[in-house]
C-alpha positions as CSV (number, residue, x, y, z in Angstrom):
1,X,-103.2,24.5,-38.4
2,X,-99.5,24.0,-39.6
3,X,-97.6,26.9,-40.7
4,X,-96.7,28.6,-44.3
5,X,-93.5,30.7,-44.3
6,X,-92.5,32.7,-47.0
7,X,-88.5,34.0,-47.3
8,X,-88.0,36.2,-49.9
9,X,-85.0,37.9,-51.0
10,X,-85.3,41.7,-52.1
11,X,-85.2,41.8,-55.5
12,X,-82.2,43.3,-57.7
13,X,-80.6,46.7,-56.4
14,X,-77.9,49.0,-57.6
15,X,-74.3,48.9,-56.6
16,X,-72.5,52.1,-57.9
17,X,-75.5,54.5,-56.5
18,X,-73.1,56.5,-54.2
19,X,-75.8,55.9,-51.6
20,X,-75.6,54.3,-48.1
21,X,-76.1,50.7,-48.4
22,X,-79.6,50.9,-46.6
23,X,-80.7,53.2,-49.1
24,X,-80.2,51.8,-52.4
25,X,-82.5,51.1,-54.7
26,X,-83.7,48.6,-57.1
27,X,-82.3,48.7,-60.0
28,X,-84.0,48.0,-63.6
29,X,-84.1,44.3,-63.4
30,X,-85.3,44.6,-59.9
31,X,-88.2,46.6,-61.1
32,X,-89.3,44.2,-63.4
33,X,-88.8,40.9,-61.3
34,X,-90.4,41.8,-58.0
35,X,-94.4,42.1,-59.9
36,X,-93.5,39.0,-62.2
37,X,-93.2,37.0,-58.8
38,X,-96.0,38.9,-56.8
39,X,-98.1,37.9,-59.8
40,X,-96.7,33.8,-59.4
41,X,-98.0,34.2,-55.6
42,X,-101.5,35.5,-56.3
43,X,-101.9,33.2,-59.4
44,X,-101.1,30.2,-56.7
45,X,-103.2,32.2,-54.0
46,X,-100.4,32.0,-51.9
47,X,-100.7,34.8,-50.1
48,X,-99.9,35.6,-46.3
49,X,-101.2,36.4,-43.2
50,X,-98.8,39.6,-42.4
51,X,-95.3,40.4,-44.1
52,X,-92.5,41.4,-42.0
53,X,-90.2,43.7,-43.8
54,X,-86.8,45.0,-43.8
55,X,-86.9,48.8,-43.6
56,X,-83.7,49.1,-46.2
57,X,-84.8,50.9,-49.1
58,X,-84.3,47.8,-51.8
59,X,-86.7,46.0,-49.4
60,X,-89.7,48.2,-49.1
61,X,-88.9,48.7,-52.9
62,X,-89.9,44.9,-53.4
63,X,-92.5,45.1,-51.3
64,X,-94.6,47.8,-52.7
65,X,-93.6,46.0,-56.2
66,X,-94.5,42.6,-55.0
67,X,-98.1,44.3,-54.7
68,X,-99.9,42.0,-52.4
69,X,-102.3,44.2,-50.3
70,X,-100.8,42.5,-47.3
71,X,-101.0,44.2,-43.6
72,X,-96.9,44.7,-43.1
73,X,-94.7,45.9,-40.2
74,X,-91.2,46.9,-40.5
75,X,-88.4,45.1,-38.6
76,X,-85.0,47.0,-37.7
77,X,-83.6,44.0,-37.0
78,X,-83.6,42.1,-40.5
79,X,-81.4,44.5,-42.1
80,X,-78.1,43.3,-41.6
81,X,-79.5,40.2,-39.7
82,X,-78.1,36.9,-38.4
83,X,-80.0,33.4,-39.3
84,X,-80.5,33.8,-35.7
85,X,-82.1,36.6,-35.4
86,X,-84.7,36.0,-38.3
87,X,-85.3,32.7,-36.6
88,X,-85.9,35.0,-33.6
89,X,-88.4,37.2,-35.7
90,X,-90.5,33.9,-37.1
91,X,-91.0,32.2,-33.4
92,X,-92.4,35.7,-32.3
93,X,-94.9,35.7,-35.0
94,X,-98.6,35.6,-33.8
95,X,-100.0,32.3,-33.9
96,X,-103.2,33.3,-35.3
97,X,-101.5,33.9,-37.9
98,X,-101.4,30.7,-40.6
99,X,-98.9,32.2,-42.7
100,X,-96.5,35.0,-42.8
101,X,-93.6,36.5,-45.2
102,X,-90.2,38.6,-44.5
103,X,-88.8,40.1,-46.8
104,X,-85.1,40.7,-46.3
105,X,-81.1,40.6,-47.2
106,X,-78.9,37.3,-47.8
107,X,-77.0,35.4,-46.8
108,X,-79.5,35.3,-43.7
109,X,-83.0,34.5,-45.4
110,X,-80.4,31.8,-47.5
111,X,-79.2,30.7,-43.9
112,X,-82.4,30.7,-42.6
113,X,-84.0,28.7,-45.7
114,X,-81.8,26.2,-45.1
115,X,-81.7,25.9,-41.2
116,X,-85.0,25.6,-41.2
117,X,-85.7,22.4,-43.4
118,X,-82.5,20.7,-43.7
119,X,-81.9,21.5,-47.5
120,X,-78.4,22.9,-48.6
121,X,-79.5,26.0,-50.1
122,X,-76.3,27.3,-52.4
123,X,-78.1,31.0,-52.2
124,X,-81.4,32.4,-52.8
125,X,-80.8,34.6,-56.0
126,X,-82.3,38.2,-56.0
127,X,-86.3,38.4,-55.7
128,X,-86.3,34.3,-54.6
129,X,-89.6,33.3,-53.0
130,X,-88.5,30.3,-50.2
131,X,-92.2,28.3,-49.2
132,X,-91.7,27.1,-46.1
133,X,-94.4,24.5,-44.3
134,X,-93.7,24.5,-40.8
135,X,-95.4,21.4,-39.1
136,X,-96.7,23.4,-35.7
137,X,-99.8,25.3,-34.9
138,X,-96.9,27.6,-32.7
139,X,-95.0,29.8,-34.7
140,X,-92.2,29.8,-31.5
141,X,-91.7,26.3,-32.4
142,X,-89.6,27.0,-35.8
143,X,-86.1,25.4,-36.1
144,X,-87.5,22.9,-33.5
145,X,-90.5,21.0,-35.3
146,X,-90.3,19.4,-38.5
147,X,-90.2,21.7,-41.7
148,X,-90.1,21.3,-45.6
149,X,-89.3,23.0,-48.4
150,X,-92.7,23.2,-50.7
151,X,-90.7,25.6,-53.3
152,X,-88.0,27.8,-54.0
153,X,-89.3,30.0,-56.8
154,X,-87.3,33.1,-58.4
155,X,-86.9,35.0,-62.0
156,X,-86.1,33.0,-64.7
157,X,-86.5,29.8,-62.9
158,X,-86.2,27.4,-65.4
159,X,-89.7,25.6,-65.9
């Protein structure tokens, strides 16, 4: 069965926290965008397999806001990550696994978005949702097999 990737951006954190930059938090906008989109994934039933996650704070933030029930495991390695290294991350998902999300930092889920499927993504604004159909039953065959961009959804998308 071909493959469903979701990239999604962590939603909208604070700048001026006096925090590390792994552990700032959403801020108020952020709050309110990340449930508006988990609620436009479960109204499509687009839901995935497993999430991979970012452990910096304005990730897991999103994630628990994003409230999809999902099995997730934490990956070191997308904070602060190279396109390369994501790509790395997808081709290691399990491919009993149909579809999977990571939720993560730009420019690398932008970089990644677009490397993927050929489309000159400007930048995935805070809290974007990137639907990816990867056309492989192999999850180690992304960024070699044909892809497409189903959607690129985010707050305040224009309709």
């Amino acid at each position: 069965m071909p493959k469903t990737l979701y990239l999604v951006r962590h939603a909208k954190s604070d700048w001026n926290t006096g925090k590390a930059d792994f552990d700032r938090p959403l801020n108020k906008r952020g709050r309110r965008d990340a449930p508006e989109m988990g609620r436009r994934l479960k109204e499509r039933n687009a839901l995935p397999g497993a999430i991979v996650c970012s452990p910096a704070k304005r990730a897991r933030e999103t994630l628990e806001l994003l409230d999809l029930g999902i099995d997730t495991t934490d990956n070191e390695n997308i904070y602060e990550a190279s396109a390369g290294m994501l790509m790395e991350i997808v081709q290691d998902l399990d491919d009993r696994l149909d579809s999977a999300m990571l939720i993560g930092h730009n420019p690398a889920m932008t970089w990644l978005a677009s490397q993927l499927t050929g489309v000159r993504i400007e930048g995935m604004p805070t809290c974007a949702i990137a639907t990816i159909h990867l056309d492989s039953t192999h999850w180690n065959q992304a960024g070699t097999c044909p892809a497409k961009l189903l959607d690129l959804d985010y707050p305040n998308k224009p309709s």
